[in-house]
BAMARBA-978330 format. One line per 10 residues: for each residue x, y, z of N, C-alpha, C, O. Coordinates in steps of 0.001 Angstrom, whole numbers. Layout:
REM BAMARBA-978330
X,Y,Z,X,Y,Z,X,Y,Z,X,Y,Z  ...
REM end
This chain:
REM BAMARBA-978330
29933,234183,100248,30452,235510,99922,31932,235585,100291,32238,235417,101472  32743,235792,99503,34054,236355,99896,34239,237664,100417,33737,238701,99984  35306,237468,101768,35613,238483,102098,36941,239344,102308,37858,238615,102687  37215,240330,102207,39166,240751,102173,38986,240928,104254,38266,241513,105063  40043,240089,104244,40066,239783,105924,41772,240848,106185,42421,241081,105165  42227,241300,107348,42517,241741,107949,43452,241024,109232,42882,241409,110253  44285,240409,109517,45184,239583,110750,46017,240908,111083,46864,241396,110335  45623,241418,112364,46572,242224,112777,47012,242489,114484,46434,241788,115314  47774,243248,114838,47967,243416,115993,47551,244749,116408,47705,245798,115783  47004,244572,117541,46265,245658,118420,46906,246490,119251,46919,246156,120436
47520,247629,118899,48161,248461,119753,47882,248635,121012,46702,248385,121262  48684,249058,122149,48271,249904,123162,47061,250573,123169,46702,250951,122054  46203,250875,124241,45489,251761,124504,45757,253165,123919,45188,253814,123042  46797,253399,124694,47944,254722,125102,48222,255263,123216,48008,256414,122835  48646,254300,122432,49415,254626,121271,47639,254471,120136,47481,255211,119165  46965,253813,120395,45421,254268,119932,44958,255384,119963,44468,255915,118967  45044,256066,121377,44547,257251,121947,45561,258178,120683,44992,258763,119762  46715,258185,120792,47800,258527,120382,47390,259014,118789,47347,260201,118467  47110,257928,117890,46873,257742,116056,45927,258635,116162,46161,259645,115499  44452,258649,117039,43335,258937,116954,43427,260421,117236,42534,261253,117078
44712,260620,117700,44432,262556,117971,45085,263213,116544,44819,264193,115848  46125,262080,116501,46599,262947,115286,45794,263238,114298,45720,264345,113764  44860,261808,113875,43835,261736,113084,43061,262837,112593,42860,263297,111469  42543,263237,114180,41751,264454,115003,42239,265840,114281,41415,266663,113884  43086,265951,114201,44157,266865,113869,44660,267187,112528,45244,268229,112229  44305,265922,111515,44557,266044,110500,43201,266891,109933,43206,268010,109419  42127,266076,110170,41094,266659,109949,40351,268164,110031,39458,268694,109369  41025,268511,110972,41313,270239,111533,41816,270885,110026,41175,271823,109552  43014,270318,109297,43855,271177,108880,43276,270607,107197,43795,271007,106155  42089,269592,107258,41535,269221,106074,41706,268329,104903,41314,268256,103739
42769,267428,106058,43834,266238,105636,43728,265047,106166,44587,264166,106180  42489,265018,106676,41755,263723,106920,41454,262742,106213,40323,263151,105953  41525,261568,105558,41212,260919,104971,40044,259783,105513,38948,259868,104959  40201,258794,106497,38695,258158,107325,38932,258283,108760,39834,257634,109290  38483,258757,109158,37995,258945,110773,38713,257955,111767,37890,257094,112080  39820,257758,112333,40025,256562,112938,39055,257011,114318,38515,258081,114598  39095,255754,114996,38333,255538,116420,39029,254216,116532,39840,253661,115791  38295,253754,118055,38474,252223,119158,38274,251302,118780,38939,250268,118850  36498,251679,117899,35850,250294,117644,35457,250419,115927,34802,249493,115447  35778,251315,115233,35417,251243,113886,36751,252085,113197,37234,253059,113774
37226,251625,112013,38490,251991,111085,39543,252455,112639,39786,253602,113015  39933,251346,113197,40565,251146,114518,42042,250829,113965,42344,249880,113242  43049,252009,114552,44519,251921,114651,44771,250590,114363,43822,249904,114742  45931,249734,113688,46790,248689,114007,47429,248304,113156,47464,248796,112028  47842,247670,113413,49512,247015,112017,49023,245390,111639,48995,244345,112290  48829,245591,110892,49169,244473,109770,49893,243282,110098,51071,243639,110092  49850,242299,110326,50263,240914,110258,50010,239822,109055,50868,238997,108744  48837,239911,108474,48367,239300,107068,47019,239906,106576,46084,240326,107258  47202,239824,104709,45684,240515,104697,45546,239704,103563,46431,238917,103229  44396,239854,102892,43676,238903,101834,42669,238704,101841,41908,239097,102725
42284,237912,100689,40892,238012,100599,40743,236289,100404,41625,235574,99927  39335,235799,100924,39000,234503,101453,37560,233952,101313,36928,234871,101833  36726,233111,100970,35904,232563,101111,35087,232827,102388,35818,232640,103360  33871,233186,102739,33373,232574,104256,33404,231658,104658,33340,231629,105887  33533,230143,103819,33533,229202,104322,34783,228939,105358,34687,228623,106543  36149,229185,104488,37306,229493,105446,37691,230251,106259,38893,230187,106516  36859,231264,106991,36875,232313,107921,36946,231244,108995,38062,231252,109513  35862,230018,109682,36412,229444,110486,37519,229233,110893,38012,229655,111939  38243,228213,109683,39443,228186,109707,40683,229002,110157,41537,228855,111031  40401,230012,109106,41113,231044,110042,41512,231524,111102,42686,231661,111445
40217,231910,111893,40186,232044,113458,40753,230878,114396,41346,231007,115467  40398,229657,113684,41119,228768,114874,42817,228654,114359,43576,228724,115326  43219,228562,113593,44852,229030,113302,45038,230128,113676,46150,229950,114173  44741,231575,113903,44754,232589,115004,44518,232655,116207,45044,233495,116937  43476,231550,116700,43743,231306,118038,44674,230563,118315,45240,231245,119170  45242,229676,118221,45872,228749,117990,47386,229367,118405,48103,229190,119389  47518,230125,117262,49287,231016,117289,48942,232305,118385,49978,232602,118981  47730,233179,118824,47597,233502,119859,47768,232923,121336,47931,233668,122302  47733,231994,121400,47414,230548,122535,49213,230787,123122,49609,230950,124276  49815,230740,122149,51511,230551,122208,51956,231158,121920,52964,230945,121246
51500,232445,122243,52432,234052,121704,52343,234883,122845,51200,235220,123152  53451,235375,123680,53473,236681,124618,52960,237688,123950,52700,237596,122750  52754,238779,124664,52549,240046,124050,53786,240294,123647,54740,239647,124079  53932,241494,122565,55038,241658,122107,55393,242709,122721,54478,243271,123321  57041,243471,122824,57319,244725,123186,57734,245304,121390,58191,244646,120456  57330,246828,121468,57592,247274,120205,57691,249075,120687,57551,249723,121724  58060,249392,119037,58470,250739,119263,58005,251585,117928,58334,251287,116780  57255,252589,118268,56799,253391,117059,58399,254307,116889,59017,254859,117800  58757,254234,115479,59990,255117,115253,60027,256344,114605,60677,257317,114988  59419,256296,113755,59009,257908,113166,57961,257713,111876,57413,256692,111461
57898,259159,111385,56698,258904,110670,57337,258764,109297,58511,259058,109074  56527,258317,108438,57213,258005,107022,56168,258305,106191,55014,257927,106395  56567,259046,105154,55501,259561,104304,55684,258659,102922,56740,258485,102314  54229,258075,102550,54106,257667,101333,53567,258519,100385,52651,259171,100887  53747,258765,99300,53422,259180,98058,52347,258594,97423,52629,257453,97058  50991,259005,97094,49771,258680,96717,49123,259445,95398,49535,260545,95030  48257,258858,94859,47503,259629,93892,47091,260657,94316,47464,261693,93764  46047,260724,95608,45355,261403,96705,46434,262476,97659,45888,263297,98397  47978,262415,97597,48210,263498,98236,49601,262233,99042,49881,261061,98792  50125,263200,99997,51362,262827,100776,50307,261832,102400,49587,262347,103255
50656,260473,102218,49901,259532,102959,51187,259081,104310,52351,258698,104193  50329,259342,105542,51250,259493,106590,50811,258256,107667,49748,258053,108253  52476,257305,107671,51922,256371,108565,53129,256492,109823,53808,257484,110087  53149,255219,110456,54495,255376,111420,54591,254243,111261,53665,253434,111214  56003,253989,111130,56915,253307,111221,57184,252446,112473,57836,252942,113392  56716,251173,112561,57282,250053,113695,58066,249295,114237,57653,248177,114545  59311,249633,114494,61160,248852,115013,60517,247605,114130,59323,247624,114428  60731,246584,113232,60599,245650,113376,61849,245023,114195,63012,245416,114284  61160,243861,114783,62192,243176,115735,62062,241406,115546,61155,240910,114878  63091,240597,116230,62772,238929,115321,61557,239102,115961,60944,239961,115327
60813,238659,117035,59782,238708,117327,58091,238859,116275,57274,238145,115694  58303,239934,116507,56956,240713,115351,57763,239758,113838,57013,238863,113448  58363,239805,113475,59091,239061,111445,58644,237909,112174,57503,237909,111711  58659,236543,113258,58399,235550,113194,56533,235354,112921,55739,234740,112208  56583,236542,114260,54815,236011,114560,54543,236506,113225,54385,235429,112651  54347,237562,112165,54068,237541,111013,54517,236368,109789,53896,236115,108757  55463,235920,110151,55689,234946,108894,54839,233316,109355,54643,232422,108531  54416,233235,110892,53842,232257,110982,52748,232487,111045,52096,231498,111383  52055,233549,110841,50864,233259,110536,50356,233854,109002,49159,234133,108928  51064,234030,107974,50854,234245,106594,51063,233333,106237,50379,232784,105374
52047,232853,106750,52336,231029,105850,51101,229962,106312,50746,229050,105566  50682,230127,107233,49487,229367,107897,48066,229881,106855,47460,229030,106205  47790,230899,106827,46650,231590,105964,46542,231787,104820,45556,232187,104202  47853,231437,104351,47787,232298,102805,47476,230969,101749,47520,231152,100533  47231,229927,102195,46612,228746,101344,45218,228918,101052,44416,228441,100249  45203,229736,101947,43174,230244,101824,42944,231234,101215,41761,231421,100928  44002,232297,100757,43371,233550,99662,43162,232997,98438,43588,231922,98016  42433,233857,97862,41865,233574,96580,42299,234913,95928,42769,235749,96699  42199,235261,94486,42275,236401,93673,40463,237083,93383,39646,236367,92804  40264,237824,93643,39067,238729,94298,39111,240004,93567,39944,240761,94064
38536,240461,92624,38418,242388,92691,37261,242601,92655,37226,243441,91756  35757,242394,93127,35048,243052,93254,34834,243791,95017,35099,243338,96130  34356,244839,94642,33977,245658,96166,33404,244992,96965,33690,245074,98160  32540,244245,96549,31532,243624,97436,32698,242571,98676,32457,242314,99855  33459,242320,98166,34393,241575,99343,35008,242390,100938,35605,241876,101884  34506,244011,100686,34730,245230,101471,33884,245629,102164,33111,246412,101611  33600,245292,103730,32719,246103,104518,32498,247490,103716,33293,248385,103429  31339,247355,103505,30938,248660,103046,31139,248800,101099,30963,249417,100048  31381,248246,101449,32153,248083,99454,31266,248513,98686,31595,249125,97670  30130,248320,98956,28829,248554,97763,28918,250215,98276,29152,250758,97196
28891,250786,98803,28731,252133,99011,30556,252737,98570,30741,253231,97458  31421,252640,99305,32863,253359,98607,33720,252769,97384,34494,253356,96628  33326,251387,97433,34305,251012,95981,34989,250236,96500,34718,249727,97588  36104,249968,95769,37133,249491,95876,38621,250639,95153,38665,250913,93953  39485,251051,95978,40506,251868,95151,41436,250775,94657,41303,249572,94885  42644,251507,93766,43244,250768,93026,44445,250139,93960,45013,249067,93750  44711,251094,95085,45640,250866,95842,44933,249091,96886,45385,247958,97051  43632,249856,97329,43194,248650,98274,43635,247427,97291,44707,246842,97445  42644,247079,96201,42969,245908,95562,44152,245355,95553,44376,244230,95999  45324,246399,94846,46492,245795,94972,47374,245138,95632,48193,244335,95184
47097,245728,97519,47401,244997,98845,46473,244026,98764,46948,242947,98410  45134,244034,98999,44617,242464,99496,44658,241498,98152,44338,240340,98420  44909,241679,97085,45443,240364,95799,46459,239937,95730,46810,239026,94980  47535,240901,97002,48853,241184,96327,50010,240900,97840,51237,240813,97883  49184,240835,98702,50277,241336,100479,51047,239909,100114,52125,240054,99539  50682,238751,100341,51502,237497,100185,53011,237579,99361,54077,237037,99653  52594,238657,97986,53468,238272,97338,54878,239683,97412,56096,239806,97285  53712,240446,97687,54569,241833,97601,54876,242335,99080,55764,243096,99464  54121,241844,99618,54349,242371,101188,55119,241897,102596,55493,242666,103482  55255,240534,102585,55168,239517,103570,56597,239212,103669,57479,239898,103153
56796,238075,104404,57927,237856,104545,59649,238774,104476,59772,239540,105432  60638,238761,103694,61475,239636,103611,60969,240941,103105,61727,241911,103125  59697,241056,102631,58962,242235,102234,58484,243255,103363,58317,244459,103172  58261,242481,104752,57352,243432,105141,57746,244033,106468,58513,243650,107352  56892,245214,106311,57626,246590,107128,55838,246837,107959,54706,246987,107501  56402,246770,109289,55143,246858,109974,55116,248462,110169,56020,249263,109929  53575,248747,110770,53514,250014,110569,52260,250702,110850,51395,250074,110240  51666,251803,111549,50501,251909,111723,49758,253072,110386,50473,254061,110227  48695,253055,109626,48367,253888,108473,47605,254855,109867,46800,254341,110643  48090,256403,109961,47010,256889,110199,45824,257865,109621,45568,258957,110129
45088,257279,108408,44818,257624,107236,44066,259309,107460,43048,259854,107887  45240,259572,106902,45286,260692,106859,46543,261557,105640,47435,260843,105181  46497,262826,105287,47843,262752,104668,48677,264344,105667,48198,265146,106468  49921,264192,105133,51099,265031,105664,50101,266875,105961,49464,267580,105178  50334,266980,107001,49848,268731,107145,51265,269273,108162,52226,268635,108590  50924,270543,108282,51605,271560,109391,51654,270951,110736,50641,270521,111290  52982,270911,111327,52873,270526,113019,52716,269321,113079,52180,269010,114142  53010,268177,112200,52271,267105,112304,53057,266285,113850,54238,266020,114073  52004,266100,114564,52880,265315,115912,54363,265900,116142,55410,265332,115831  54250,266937,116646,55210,268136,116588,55830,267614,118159,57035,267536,118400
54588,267237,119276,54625,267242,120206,55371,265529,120555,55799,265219,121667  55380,264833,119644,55992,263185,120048,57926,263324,119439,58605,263812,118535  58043,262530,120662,59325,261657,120643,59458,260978,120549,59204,260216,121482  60035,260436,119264,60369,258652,119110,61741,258451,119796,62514,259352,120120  61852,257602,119903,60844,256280,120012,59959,256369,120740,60257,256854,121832  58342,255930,120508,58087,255555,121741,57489,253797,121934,56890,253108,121108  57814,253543,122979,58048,252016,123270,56293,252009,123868,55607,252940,124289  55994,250628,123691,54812,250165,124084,54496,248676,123351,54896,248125,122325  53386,248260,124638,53108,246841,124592,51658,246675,123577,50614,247321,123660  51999,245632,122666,50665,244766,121975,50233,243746,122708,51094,242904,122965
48959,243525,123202,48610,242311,123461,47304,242074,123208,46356,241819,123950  47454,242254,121551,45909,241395,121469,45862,241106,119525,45997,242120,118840  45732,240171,119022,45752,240047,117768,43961,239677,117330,43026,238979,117723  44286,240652,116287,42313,240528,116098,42188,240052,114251,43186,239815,113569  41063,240009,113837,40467,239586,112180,39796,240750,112345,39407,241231,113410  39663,241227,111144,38659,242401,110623,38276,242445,109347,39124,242593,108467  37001,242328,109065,36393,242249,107508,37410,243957,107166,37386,244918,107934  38047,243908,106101,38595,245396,106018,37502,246053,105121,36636,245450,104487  37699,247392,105185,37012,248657,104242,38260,248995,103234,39416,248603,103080  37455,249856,102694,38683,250986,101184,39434,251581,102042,39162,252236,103049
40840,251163,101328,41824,251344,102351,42756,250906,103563,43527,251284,104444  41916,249492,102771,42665,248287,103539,42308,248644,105377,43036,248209,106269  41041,249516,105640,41394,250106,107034,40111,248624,108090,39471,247730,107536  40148,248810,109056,39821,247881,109664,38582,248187,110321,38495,248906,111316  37563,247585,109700,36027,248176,109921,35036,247166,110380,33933,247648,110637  35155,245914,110541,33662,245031,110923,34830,243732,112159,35476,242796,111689  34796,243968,113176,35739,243076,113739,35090,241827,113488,33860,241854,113508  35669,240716,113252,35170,239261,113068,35601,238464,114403,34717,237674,114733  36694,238458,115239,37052,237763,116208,38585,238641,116841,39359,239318,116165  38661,238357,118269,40271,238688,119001,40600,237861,119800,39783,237008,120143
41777,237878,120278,42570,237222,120885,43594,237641,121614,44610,238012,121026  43516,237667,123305,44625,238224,123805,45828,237254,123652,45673,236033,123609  47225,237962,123560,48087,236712,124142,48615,237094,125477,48558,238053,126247  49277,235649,125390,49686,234695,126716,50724,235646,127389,51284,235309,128432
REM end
């Protein structure tokens, strides 16, 4: 079975707690889009995504452990929020300093993985897929991050799926600075969001 996999970095506690209220909040005002939480459609930024064989999921994980093994935690900085434009309404994520740091550890491990995507559009490659689908947007990132996303393309960033309301994080000051230390795999859901963990990895 093929699956659309997920390489990302694991925020802070602190800046989890953080996505998950706003989340909280969106939902209040009826601008919720999926529920974030800790352990299911869980905060984090993007490092590589695609879709892959099971057979090469091994693989995977040990080239993620591997570049975990020899990676500090990173220091980073949420900068403000940035609104995307959607079919579905005004889609609100935040924005991540990129720094050389985060552009290396992402370009070494897409260039390491991306011999293993395949071209994929059925749902079934989506935790949960047989029940929500596949949207047009998901497909387009996991067929498409290598080419459209990655390298000089890519802008890290947390989705907190949700879209633009009143007051939004009225109460935060950017920057705010905080530590990653943990890079994880996640079978993804609709929405590219991060729903069946497959393996993690603290770093060094």
């Amino acid at each position: 079975m093929n699956k659309a996999i997920g390489i990302v970095l694991l925020p802070s506690d602190e800046v989890i707690d953080l996505c998950i209220d706003i989340n909280k909040e969106a939902f209040k005002h009826d601008k919720g889009r999926f529920q974030l939480s800790k352990d299911y459609i869980v905060p984090h930024i993007s490092l590589a995504i695609g879709c892959c064989s099971e057979e090469d999921i091994a693989d995977i994980i040990e080239i993620v452990k591997e570049v975990s093994n020899n990676q500090k935690p990173l220091h980073l900085n949420l900068e403000k929020f940035d609104i995307r434009e959607r079919h579905y309404g005004k889609r609100v994520i935040i924005n991540i300093g990129i720094t050389d740091e985060v552009q290396k550890l992402h370009q070494k491990i897409i260039n390491s993985v991306s011999d293993k995507y395949i071209k994929y559009e059925s749902p079934d490659m989506l935790a949960e897929g047989d029940i929500t689908g596949i949207s047009k947007s998901s497909n387009k990132v996991i067929n498409n991050f290598y080419d459209l996303y990655s390298n000089q393309n890519y802008n890290p960033h947390i989705t907190l799926s949700c879209l633009e309301f009143e007051n939004l994080g009225e109460t935060i000051k950017f920057p705010v600075e905080f530590m990653s230390n943990k890079i994880a795999i996640f079978q993804l859901g609709d929405g590219c969001t991060c729903r069946k963990l497959i393996d993690s990895f603290s770093l060094c």
